[in-house]
C-alpha positions as a Markdown table, in Angstrom:
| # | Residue | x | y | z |
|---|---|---|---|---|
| 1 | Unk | 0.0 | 0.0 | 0.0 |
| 2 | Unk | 1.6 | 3.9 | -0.6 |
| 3 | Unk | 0.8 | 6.6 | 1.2 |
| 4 | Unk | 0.4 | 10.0 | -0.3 |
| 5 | Unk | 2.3 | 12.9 | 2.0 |
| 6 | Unk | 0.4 | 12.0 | 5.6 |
| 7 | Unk | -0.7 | 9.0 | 7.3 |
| 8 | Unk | -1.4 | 8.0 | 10.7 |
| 9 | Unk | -0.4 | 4.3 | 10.3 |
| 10 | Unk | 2.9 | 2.8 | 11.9 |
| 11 | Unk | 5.8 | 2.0 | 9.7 |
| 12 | Unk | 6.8 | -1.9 | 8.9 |
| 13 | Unk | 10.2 | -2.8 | 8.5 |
| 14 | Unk | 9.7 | -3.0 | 4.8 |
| 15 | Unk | 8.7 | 0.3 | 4.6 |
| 16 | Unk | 12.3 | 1.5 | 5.4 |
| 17 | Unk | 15.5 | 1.4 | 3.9 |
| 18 | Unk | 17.8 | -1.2 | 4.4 |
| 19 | Unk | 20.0 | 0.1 | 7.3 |
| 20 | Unk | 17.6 | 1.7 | 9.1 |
| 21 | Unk | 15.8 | -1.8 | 8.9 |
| 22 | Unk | 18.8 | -3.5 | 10.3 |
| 23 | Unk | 19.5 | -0.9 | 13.0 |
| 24 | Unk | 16.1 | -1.5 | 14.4 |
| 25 | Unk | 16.4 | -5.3 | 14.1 |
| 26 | Unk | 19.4 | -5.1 | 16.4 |
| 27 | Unk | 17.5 | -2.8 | 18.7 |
| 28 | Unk | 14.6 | -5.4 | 18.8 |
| 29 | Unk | 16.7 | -8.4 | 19.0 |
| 30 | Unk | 19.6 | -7.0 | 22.1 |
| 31 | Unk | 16.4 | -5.7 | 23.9 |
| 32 | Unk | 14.6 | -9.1 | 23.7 |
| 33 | Unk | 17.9 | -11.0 | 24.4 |
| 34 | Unk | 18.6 | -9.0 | 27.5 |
| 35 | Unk | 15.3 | -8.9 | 28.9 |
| 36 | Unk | 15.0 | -12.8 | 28.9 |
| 37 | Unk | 19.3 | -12.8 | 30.2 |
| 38 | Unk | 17.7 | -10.5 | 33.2 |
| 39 | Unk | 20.4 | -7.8 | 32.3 |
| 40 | Unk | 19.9 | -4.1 | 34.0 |
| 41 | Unk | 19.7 | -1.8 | 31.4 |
| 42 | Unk | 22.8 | -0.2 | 32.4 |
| 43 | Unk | 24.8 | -3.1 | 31.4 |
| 44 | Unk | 23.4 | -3.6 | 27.7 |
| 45 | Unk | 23.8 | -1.9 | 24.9 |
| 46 | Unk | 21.2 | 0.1 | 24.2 |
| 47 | Unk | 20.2 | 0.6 | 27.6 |
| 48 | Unk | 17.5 | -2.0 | 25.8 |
| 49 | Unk | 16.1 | 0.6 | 23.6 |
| 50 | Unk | 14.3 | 0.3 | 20.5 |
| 51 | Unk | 13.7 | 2.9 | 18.0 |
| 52 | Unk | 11.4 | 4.4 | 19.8 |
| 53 | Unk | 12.8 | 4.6 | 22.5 |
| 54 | Unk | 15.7 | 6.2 | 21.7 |
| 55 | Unk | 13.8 | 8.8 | 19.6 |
| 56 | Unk | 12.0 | 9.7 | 21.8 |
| 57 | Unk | 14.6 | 10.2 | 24.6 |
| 58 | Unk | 16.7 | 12.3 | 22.1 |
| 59 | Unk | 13.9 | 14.2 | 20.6 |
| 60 | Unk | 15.5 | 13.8 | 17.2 |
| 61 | Unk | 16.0 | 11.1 | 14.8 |
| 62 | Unk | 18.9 | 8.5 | 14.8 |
| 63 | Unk | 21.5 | 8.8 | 11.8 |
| 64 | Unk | 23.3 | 6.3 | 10.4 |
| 65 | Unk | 26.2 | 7.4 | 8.7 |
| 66 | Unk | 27.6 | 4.8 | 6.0 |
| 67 | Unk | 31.2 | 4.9 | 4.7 |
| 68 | Unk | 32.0 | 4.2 | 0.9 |
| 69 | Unk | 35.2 | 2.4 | -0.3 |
| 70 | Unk | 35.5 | 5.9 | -2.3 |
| 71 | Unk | 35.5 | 7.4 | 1.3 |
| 72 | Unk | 31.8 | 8.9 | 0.5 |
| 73 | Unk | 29.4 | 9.2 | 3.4 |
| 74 | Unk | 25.9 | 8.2 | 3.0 |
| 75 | Unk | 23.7 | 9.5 | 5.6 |
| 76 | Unk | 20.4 | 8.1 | 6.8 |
| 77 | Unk | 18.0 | 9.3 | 9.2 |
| 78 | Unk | 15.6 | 6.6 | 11.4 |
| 79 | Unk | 12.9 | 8.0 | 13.2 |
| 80 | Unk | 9.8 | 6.7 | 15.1 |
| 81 | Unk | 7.8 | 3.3 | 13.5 |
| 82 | Unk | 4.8 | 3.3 | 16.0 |
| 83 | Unk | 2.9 | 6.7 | 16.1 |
| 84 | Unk | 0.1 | 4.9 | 18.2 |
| 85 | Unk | 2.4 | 5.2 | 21.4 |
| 86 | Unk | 2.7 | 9.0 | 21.0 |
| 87 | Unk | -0.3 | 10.4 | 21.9 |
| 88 | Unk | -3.1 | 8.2 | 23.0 |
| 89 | Unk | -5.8 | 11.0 | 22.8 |
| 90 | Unk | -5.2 | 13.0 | 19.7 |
| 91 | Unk | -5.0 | 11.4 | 16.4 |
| 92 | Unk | -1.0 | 11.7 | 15.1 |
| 93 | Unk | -0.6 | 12.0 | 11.8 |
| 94 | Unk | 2.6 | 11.9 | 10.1 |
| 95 | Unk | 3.5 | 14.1 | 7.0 |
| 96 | Unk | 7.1 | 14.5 | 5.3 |
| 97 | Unk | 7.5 | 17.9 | 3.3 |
| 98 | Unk | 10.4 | 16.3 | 1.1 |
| 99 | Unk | 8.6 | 14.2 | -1.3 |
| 100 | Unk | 4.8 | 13.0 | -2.5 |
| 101 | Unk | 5.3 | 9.4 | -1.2 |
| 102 | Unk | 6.8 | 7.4 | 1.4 |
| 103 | Unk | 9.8 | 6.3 | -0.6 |
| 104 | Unk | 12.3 | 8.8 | 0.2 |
| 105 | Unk | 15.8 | 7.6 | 1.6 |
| 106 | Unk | 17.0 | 10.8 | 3.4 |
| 107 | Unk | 14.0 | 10.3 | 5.8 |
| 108 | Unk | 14.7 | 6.6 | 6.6 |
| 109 | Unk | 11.7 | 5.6 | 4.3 |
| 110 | Unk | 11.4 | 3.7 | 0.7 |
């Protein structure tokens, strides 16, 4: 399904690009594994975080910076997935000002 400009519906994994997809695969996998290890959070990476999480407690999007073998940096930027966990009274709805649809990799999306 695409989305035109705003929607109020959470992201899927395939709905992102490929490293922010695998960035919040790790997040979901160390914060699963440590929560069944019993780990405090202070002695995880993470601090079992997902994306969510940490956007949230930054107030700004993760980037992911990728180095090229021609020493080029590709940036991505991974933000929240699950609007429904924002706010549970109002109605979020999501719009990105760069492009018409959701496939846009500078915003984390495809």
């Amino acid at each position: 399904k695409e989305v035109q400009n705003c929607t109020k519906e959470d992201f899927r994994n395939e709905d992102l690009t490929r490293p922010c997809t695998l960035f919040v695969r790790e997040l979901e996998f160390n914060k699963k594994f440590n929560l069944k290890s019993n780990k405090t959070e202070t002695k995880t990476r993470y601090m079992n975080k997902d994306i969510n999480d940490l956007v949230k407690d930054t107030k700004a999007p993760v980037e992911i910076v990728i180095k090229t073998k021609s020493g080029k940096n590709i940036v991505f930027h991974c933000g929240k997935t699950n609007f429904h966990m924002w706010k549970r009274n109002r109605q979020r709805v999501v719009c990105h000002k760069a492009g018409p649809t959701r496939k846009n990799p500078a915003l984390g999306l495809l």
